[in-house]
TORKENU-814803 format. One record per residue (C-alpha): residue number from 1; x, y, z. Coordinates in nm, 3 decimals. Each point is the difference from the previous one (the first is absolute). Layout:
BEGIN
 roro    east   north      up
  NUM       X       Y       Z
...
This chain:
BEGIN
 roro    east   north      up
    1  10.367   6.567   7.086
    2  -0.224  -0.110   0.296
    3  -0.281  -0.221  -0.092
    4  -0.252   0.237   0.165
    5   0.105   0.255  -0.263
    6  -0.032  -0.137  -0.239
    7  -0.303  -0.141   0.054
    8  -0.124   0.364   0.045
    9   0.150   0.087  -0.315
   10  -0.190  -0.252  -0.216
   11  -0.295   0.104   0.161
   12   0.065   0.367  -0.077
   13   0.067  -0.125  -0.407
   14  -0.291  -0.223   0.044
   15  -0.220   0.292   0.128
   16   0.153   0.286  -0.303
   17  -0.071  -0.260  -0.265
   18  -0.367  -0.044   0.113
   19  -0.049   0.377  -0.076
   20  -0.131   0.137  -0.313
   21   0.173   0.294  -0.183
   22  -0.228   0.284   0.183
   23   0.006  -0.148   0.322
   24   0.406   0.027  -0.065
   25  -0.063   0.362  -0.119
   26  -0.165   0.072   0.266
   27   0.228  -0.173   0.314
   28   0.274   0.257  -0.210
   29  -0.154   0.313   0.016
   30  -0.100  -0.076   0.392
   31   0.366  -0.094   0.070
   32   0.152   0.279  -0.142
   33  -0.281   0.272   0.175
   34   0.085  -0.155   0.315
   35   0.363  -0.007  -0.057
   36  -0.028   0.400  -0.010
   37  -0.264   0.052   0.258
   38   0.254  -0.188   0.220
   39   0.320   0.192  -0.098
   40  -0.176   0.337  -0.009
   41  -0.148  -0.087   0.363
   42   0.329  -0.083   0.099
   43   0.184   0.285  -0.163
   44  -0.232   0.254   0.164
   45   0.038  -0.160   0.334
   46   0.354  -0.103  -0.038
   47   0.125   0.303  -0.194
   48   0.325   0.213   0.173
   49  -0.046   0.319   0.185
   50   0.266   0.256  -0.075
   51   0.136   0.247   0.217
   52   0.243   0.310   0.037
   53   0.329  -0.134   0.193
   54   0.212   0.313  -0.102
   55  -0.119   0.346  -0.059
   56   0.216   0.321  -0.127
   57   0.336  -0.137  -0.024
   58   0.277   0.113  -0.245
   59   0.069  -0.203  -0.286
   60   0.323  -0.100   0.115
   61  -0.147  -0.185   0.298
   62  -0.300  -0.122  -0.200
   63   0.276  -0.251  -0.213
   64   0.164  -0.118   0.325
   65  -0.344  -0.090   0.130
   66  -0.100  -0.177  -0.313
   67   0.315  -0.220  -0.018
   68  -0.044  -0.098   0.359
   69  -0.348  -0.095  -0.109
   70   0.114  -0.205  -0.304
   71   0.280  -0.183   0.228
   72  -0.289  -0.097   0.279
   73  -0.262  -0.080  -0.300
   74  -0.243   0.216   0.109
   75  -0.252   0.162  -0.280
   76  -0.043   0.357  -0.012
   77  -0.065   0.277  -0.226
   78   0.057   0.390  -0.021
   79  -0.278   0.250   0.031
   80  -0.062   0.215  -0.282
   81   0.276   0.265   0.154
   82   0.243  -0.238  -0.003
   83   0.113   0.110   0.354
   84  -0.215  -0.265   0.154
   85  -0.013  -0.391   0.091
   86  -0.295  -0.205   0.018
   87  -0.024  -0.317   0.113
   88  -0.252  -0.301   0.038
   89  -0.162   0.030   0.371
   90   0.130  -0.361   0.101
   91   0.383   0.115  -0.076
   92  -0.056   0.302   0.168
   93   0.231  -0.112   0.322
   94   0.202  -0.210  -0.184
   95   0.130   0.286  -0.259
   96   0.048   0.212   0.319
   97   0.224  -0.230   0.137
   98   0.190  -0.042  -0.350
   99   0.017   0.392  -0.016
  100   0.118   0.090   0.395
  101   0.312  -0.294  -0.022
  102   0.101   0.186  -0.264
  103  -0.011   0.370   0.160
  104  -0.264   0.090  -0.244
  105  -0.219   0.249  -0.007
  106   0.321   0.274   0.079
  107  -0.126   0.268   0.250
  108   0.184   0.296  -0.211
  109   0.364   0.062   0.087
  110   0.105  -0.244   0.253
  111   0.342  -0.002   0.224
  112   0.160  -0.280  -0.234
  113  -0.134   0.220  -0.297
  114   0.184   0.324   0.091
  115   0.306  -0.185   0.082
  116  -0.021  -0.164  -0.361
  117  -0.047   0.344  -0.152
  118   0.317   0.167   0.121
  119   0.322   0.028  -0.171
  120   0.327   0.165  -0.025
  121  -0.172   0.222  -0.283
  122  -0.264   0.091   0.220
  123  -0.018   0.366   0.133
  124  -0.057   0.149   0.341
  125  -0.332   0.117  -0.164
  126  -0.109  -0.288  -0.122
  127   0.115  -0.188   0.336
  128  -0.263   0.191   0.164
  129  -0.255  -0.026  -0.216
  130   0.037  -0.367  -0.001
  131  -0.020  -0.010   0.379
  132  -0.279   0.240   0.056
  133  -0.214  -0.248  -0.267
  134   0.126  -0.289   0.244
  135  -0.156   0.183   0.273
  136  -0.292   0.092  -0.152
  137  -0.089  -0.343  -0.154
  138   0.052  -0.098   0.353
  139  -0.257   0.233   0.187
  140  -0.224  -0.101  -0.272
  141   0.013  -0.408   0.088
  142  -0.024   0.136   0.398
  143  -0.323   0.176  -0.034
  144  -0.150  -0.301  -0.265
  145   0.026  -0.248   0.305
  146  -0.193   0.223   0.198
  147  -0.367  -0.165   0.018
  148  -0.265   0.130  -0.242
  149   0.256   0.180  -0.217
  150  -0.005  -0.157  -0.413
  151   0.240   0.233  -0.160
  152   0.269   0.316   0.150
  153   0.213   0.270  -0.200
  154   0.235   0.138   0.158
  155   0.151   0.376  -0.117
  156   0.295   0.142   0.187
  157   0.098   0.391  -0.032
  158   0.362  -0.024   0.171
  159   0.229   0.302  -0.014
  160   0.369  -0.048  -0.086
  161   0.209   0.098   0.284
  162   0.218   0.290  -0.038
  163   0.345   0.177   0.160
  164  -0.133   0.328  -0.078
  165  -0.207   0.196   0.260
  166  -0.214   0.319  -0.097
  167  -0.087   0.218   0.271
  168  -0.348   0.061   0.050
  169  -0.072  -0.256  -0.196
  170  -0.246  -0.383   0.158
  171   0.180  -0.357  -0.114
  172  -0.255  -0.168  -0.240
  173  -0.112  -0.282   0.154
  174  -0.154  -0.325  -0.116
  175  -0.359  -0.055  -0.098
  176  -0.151  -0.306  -0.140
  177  -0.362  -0.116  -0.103
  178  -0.112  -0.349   0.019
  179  -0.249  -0.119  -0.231
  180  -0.210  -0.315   0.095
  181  -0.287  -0.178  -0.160
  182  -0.196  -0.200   0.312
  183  -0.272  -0.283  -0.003
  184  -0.200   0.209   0.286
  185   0.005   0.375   0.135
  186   0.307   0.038   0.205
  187  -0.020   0.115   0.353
  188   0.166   0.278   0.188
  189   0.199  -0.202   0.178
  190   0.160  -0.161  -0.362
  191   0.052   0.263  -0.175
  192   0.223   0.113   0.297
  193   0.176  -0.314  -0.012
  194   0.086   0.045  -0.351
  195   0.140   0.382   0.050
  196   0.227  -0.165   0.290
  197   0.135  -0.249  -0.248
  198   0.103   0.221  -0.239
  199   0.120   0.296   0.290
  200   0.198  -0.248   0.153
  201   0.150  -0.193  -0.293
  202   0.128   0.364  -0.168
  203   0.274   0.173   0.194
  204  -0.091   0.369   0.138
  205  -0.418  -0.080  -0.161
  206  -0.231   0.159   0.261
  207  -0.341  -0.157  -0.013
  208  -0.198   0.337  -0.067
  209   0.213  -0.066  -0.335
  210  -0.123  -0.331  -0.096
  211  -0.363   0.063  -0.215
  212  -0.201  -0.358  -0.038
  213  -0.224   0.020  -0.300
  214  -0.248  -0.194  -0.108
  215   0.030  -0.207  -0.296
  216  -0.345  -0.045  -0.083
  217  -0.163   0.365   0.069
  218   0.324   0.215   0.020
  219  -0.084   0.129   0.324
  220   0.244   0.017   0.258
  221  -0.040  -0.169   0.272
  222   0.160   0.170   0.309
  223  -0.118   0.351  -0.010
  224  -0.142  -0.030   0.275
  225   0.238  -0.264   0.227
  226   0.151   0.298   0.230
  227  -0.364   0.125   0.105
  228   0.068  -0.107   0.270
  229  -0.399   0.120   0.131
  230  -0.106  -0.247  -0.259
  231   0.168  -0.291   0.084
  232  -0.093   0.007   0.342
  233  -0.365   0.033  -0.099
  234   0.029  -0.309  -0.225
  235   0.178  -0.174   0.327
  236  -0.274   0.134   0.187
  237  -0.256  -0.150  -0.182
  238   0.128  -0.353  -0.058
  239   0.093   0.010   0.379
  240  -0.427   0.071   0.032
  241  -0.115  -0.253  -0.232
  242   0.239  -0.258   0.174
  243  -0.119   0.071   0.332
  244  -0.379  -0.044  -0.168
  245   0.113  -0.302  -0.112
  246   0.120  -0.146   0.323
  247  -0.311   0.092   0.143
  248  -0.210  -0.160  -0.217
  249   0.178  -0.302  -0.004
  250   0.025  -0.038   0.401
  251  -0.348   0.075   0.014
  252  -0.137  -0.242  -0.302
  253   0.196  -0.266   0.214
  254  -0.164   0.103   0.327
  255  -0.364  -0.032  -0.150
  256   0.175  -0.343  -0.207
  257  -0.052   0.156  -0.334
  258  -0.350  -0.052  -0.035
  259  -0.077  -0.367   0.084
  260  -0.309   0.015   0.247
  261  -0.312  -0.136  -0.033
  262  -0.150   0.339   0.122
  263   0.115   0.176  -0.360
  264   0.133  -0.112  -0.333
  265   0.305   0.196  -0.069
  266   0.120   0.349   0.211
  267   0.202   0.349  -0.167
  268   0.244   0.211   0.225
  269   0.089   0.343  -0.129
  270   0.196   0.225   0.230
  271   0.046   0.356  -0.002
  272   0.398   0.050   0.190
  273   0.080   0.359   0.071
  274   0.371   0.007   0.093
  275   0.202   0.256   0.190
  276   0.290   0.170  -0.202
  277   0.043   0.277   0.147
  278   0.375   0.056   0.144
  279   0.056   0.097   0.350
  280   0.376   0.070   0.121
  281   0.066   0.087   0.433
  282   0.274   0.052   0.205
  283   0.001   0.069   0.354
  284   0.313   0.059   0.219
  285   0.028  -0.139   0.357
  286   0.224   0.139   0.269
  287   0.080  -0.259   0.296
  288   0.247  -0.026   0.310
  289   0.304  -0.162  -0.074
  290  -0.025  -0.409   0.166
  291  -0.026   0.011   0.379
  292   0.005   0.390   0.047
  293  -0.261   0.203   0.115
  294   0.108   0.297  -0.230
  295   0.219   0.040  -0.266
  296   0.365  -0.028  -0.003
  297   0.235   0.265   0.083
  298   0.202   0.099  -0.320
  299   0.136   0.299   0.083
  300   0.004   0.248   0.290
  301   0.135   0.408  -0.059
  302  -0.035   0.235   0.370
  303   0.110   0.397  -0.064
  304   0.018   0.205   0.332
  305   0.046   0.347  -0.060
  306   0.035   0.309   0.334
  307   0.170   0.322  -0.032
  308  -0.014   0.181   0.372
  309   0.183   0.400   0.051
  310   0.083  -0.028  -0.400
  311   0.240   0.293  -0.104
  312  -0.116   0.307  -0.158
  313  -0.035  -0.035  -0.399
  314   0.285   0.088  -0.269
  315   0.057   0.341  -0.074
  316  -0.290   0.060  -0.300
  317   0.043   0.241  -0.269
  318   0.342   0.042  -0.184
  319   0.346   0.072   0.111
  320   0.118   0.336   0.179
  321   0.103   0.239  -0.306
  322   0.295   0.163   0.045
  323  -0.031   0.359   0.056
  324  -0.376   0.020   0.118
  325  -0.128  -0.219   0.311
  326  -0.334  -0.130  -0.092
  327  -0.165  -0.162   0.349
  328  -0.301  -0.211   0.010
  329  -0.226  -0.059   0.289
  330   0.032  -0.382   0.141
  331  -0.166  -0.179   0.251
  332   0.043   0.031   0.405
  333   0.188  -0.316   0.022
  334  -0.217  -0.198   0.239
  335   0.000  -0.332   0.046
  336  -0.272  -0.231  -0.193
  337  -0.107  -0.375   0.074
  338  -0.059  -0.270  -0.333
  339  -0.094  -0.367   0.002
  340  -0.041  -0.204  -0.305
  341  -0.097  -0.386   0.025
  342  -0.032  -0.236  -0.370
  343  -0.049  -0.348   0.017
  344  -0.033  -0.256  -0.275
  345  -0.052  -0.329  -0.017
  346  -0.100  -0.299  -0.280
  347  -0.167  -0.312   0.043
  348  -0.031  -0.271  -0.213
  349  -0.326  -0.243  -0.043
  350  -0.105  -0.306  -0.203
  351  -0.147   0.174  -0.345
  352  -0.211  -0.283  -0.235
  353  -0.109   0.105  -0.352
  354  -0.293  -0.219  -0.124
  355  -0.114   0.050  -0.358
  356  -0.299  -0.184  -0.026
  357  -0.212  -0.027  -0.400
  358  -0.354  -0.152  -0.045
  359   0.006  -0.294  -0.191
  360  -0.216   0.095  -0.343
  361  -0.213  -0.307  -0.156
  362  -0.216  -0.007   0.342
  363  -0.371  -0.116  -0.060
  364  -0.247   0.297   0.152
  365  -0.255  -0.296   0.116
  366  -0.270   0.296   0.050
  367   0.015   0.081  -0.324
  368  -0.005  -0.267  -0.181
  369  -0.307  -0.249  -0.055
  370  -0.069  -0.346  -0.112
  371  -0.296  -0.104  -0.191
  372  -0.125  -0.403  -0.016
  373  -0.249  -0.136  -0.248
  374  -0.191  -0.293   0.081
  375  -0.087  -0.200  -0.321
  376  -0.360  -0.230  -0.038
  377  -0.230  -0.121  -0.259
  378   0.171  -0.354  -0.106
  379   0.073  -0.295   0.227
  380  -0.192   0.243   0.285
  381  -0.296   0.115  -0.132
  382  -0.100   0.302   0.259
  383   0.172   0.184   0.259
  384  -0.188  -0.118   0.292
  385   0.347  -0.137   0.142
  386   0.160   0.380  -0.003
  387  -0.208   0.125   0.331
  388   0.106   0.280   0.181
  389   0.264  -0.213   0.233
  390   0.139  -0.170  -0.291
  391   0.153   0.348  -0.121
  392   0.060   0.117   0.304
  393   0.247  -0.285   0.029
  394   0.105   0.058  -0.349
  395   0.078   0.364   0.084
  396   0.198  -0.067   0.350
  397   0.244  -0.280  -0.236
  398   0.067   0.274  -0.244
  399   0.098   0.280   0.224
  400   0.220  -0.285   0.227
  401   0.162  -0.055  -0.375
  402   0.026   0.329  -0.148
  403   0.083   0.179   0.309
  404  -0.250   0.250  -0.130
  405  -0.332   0.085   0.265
  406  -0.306  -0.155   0.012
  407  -0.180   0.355  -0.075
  408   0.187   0.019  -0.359
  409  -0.104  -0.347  -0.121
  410  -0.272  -0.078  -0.140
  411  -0.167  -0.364  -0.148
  412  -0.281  -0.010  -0.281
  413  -0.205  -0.254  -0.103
  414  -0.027  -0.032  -0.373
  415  -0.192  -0.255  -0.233
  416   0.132  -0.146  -0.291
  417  -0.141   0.052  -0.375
  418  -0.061  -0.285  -0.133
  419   0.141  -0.213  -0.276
  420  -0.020   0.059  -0.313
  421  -0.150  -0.275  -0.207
  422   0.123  -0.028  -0.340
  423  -0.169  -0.209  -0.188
  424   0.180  -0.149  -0.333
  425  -0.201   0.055  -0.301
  426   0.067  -0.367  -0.230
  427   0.211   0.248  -0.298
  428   0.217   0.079   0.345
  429   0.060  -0.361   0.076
  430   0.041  -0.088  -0.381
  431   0.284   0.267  -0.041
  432   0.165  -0.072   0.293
  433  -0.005  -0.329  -0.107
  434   0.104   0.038  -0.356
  435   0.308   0.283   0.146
  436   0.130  -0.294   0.233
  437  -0.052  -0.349  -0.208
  438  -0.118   0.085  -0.324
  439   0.322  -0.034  -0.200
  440   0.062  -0.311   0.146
  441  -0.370  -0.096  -0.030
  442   0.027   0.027  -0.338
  443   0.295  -0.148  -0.088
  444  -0.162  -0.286   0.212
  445  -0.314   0.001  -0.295
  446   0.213   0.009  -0.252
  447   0.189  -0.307   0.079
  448  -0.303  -0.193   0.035
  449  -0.189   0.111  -0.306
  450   0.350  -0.130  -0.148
  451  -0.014  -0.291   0.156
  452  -0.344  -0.062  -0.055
  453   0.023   0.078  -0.384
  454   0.368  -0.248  -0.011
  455  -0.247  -0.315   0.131
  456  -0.061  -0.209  -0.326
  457  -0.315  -0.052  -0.128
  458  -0.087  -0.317  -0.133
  459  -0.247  -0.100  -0.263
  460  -0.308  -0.192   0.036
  461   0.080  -0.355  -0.108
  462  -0.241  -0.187  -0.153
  463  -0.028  -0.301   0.212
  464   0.215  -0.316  -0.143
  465  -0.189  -0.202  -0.244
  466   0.143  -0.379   0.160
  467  -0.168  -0.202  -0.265
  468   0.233   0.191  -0.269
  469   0.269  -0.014   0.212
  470  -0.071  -0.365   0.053
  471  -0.026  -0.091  -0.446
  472   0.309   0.180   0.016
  473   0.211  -0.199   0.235
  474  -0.134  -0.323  -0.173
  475   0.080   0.068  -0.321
  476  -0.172  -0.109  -0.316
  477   0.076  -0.393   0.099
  478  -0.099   0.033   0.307
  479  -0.376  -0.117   0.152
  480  -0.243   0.208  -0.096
  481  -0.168   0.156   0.318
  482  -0.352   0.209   0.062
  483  -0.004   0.256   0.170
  484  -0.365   0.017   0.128
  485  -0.203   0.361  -0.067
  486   0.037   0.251   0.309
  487  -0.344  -0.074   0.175
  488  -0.066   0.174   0.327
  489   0.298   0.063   0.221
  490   0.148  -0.272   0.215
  491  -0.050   0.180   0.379
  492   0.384  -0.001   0.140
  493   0.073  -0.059   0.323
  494   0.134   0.297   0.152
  495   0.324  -0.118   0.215
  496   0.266   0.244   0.017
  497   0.272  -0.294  -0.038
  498  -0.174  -0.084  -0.290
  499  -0.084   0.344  -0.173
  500   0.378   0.100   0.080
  501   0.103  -0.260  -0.224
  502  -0.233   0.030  -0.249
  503   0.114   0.370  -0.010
  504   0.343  -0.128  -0.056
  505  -0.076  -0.254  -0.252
  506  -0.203   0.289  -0.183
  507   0.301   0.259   0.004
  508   0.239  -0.289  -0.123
  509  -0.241  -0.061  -0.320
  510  -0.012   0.360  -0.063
  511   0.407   0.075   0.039
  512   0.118  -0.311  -0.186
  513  -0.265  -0.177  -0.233
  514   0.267  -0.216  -0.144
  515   0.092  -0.191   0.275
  516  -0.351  -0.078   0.103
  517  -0.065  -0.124  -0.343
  518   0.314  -0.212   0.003
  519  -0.089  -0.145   0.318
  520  -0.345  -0.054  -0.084
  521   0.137  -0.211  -0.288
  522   0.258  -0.144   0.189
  523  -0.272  -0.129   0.256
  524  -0.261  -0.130  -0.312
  525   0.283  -0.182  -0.120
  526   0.091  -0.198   0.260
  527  -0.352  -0.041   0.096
  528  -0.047  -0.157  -0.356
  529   0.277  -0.186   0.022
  530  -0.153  -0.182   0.287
């Protein structure tokens, strides 16, 4: 054992035996109270925080998880449902890790799992049910990796298929309704991302089939996705408060978002009226053909009809009867003069069709205004920097931002309110103190009344009586000495060298009487002797 030890170690025993019995008491009772102040401090501070790793899980599952957990010595325990895992919050990743090498948690039926499940006993029936759970556990894991989605139940409605055909009679068709439990309100746009997971992972599932409920509320969710008036409008409007946005933002930079000595701090709100309105033309144009001054020949018909001395007409009426001579007048016979003259021709020209549709989204700059607020009141006091050519200026950057006219913008000076001083009563201070520090605070007391009560108290000694101790050491043979009668005190001269021994010598007399004596009458005796 090093000497330094043990030299510390006799001091220690030298130090216990120089206490009394309640000064021992006492040095107990403060050990032990600090003992538990310091193991409840570090308890509270130190003490595990547990939470959920696994949540709704068959039992089945729950026993594979907790032997992975035993095998990777990680603590956990079971909620009261027994369907649950929790862990401490520092082996949160770790048990993760333990659980996903080992394929745990099981999303419902997987591939592997439907495989495993059929047999040579296994029927056609129960073939397809085991498949169409395969399918649905896997729509299920689909729509939980979309963002913002916690849990997803899947129901499918699919008809068997049949040989038979009844006239007159519409093919059931598959329907299926998706229920999903979300951190945050879904949006249009996600809720017809879900229906086009499920419509596309079911054969012949039309997405007017597929209802998305919500878990929470039971209300379903896409009523109202083919209106198709009411998406637009909600397209509409975030196309608007985009384009506000951007406006804003090009014009905050413009002005350099408020730092100028002129104002403390500048607003921009802007008012965007956007064109939506759907315009659809088209306009044919008719052109000669390349290098030709008209349009090209297609086709070319010429009919030249003349009759001149024609013959007299057919006989009219009917046929001579036989018997009776019927007779008819008829014409003189003359001759007669005809002309008839047809021509036709087609030409062929350059023909362009030009469909032509306004783009919608456009900004009506006449319309729309702009409105600038020039903050004072702090770091500049008055607005005796904001003349009338200082928002002039301010106007002519905006519009050359915004793109909107000077005419619709307008700039207003505005003061600030100003702060609000609150003042701290001394029971605010003291309980903010006492809510931040005072546990520790008084823990802090406690150890020092503890320590202050464990410092030994010592007894007033009466001073040493030297002529005593002196008959003592020489003995009844020894000389006889007298001690003269206290008189007035001896002034000491006050040198810290000396007084430091004296202290010493004092605290040695005190501690171990004895040894002075025997010294004292080791010293006498030689001194007699001599």
């Amino acid at each position: 054992m090093p000497e330094a030890l043990v030299k510390l170690w006799k001091q220690a025993a030298e130090f216990w035996q120089s206490l009394d019995k309640p000064q021992k008491t006492r040095l107990y009772i403060t050990s032990i109270v600090v003992a538990v102040v310091l193991g409840v401090s570090i308890f509270m501070l130190a003490r595990p925080n547990h939470i959920t790793l696994i949540d709704n899980v068959d039992l089945k599952q729950i026993s594979e998880m907790t032997n992975v957990l035993k095998e990777n010595n990680i603590w956990f325990t079971l909620d009261d449902s027994g369907t649950g895992i929790m862990v401490n919050s520092k082996d949160k990743s770790e048990a993760r890790l333990a659980l996903s090498g080992s394929g745990l948690p099981k999303e419902g039926t997987t591939f592997a799992d439907a495989i495993s499940m059929i047999g040579i006993g296994t029927t056609e029936s129960d073939k397809k049910q085991i498949w169409r759970n395969q399918q649905k556990s896997e729509i299920e894991s689909n729509i939980k990796m979309l963002e913002n989605v916690e849990e997803a139940n899947v129901n499918l409605a699919v008809p068997e298929s049949s040989i038979f055909i009844v006239e007159g009679e519409e093919a059931a068709k598959p329907q299926a309704i998706v229920t999903v439990k979300t951190k945050q309100k879904l949006t249009a746009a996600q809720v017809q991302g879900i229906v086009l997971i499920v419509s596309r992972s079911v054969e012949e599932l039309d997405p007017e089939n597929v209802s998305v409920v919500d878990g929470n509320t039971g209300i379903a969710l896409n009523d109202n996705i083919g209106d198709d008036a009411l998406s637009a409008a909600n397209t509409q409007e975030e196309i608007r408060v985009a384009r506000e946005k951007e406006i804003k933002l090009k014009v905050q930079e413009q002005l350099g978002f408020g730092s100028s000595d002129s104002f403390d701090s500048l607003t921009v709100t802007a008012n965007v009226v956007l064109d939506f309105d759907k315009e659809k033309t088209q306009s044919k144009i008719l052109a000669n053909p390349n290098g030709m001054d008209g349009g090209a020949l297609i086709s070319s018909e010429t009919q030249d009809e003349k009759v001149k001395n024609g013959t007299a007409g057919g006989e009219p009426g009917q046929e001579t009867n036989p018997g009776t001579t019927t007779s008819y007048p008829t014409g003189s016979g003359e001759s007669s003069d005809y002309s008839n003259k047809t021509a036709k021709t087609n030409y062929a020209y350059d023909e362009t069709i030009k469909d032509q549709e306004k783009a919608t989204g456009k900004m009506l700059s006449q319309e729309s205004s702009l409105a600038v607020s020039l903050w004072f009141g702090k770091e500049v006091v008055d607005d005796s920097k904001l003349d009338e050519a200082f928002i002039n200026g301010i106007i002519k950057v905006a519009s050359a931002a915004s793109g909107i006219p000077v005419s619709n913008i307008i700039v207003n000076k505005l003061k600030m309110a100003p702060d609000e001083v609150i003042e701290k009563t001394l029971n605010d201070t003291i309980r903010q103190l006492v809510a931040d520090y005072g546990f520790f605070a008084l823990m802090l007391l406690l150890i020092i009344i503890m320590l202050i009560m464990a410092i030994p108290r010592r007894k007033r000694e009466e001073e040493p009586d030297f002529g005593q101790a002196v008959a003592a050491a020489a003995g009844p043979g020894g000389p006889k000495f007298v001690v003269p009668e206290q008189g007035d005190p001896i002034p000491e001269i006050e040198l810290e060298e000396r007084s430091e021994i004296k202290k010493q010598i004092d605290k040695f007399v005190r501690q171990k009487p004895d040894s002075v004596a025997q010294l004292l009458r080791n010293w006498l005796s030689d001194e007699w002797d001599g």
